[in-house]
Structure formats: structure tokens, C-alpha cells
C-alpha positions in Angstrom: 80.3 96.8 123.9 83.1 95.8 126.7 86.6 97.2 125.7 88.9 94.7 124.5 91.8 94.2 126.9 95.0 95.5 126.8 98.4 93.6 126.6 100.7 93.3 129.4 104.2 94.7 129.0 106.5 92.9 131.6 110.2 93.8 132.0 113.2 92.4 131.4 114.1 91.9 134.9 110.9 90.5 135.3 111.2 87.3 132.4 114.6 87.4 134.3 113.9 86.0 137.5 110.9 83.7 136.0 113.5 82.2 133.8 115.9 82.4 136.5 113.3 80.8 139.0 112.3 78.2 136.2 116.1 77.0 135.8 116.4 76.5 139.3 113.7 73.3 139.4 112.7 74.0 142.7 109.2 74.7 142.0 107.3 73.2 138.0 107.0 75.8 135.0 102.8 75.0 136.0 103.2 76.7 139.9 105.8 79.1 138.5 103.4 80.3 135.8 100.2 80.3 138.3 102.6 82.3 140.9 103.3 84.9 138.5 100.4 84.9 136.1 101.9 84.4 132.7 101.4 81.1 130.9 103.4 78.2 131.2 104.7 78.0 127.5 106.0 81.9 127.9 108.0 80.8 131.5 109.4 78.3 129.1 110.3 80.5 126.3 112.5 82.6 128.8 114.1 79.5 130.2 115.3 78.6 126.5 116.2 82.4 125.8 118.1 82.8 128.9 119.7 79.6 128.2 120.8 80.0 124.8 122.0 84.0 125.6 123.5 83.6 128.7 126.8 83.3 127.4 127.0 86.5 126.6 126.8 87.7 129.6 130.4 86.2 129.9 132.1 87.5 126.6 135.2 89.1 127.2 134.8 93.1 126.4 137.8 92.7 124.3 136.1 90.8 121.4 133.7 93.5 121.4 136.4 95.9 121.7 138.3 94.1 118.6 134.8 94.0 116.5 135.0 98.2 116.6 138.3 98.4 115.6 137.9 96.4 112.4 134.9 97.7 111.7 136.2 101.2 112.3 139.5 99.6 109.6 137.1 98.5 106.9 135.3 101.6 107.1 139.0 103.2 106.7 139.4 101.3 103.7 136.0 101.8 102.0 136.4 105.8 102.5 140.3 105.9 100.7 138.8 103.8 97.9 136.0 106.0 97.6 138.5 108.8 97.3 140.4 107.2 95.0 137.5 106.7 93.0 136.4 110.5 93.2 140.0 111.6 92.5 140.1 109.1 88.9 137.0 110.6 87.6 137.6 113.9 88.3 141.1 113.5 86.1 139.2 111.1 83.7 136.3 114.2 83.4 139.3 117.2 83.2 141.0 114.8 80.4 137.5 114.7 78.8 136.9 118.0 78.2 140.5 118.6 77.1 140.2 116.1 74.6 137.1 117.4 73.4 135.6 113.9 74.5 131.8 114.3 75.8 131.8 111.8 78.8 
């Protein structure tokens, strides 16, 4: 019984310059495919991808930069509420027991 073949893994620089090549138009998706051995409808697929995430490529590091820091603020902000939490049922459970209360 023949062994069933294996999948190709290609890189990322790889579907890189077939998209890249595809954008250009010099040569159809059909000879670009055939050149590199892949099928047409993938050389396509990578054309759309690189077009559609491109742009972000060209995002300015600050935005990213701004992302962290309010990330880094909300998670500020969670952890004092949590403490406050922590802190009111602690008093809430000490009151408890002083009260005779079973919480």
C-alpha cells in the first residue's frame, strides 16, 4: 500500500513574494502558480491576504504603544476593585462573627 503523501509547509516569505509577484501583473496567477508549484486559487488567496493586511505593515508603533498602556490601566483598575472587594468581605466576615451572624 503506497504511503499517502505528505503536505507541504511553505513559509511566510515564500506566500510573500508569490503574492507580491501576483500583485505586480507582470506574469497570470496560471504561470505564477505553474512557476512555483502551488495552485492558482492559493496564489490568489495570498494576493487577497496581503492586500487586505498590508496596512499593517504601516501602523504607527504608537497606537500599539497606546493599546498597552490602556490595557495595562484597565488591568490597574480591575486589580484595586478586586481589592476593594477582598477588603469589604473581610470586614463584612470579622463583623459576622462579632455579631454572632453565620455568613
Amino acid at each position: 500500500m503506497p504511503e499517502p503523501k505528505k503536505r507541504r509547509t511553505l513559509s511566510p516569505q515564500f506566500k510573500f513574494k508569490v503574492a507580491v509577484e501576483a500583485l505586480r501583473g507582470i506574469h497570470s496567477i496560471n504561470e505564477i502558480a505553474a512557476e512555483h508549484q502551488v495552485h492558482p486559487a492559493q496564489v490568489t488567496a495570498w494576493k487577497k491576504e496581503l492586500l487586505e493586511g498590508g496596512s499593517a505593515l504601516f501602523e504607527r508603533k504608537n497606537a500599539r504603544n497606546r493599546e498597552v498602556e490602556d490595557d495595562e490601566e484597565r488591568t490597574a483598575q480591575l486589580e484595586r476593585a478586586l481589592g476593594r472587594a477582598v477588603v469589604e468581605k473581610d470586614f463584612l466576615l470579622k463583623k459576622c462573627k462579632q455579631l454572632g451572624i453565620e455568613p
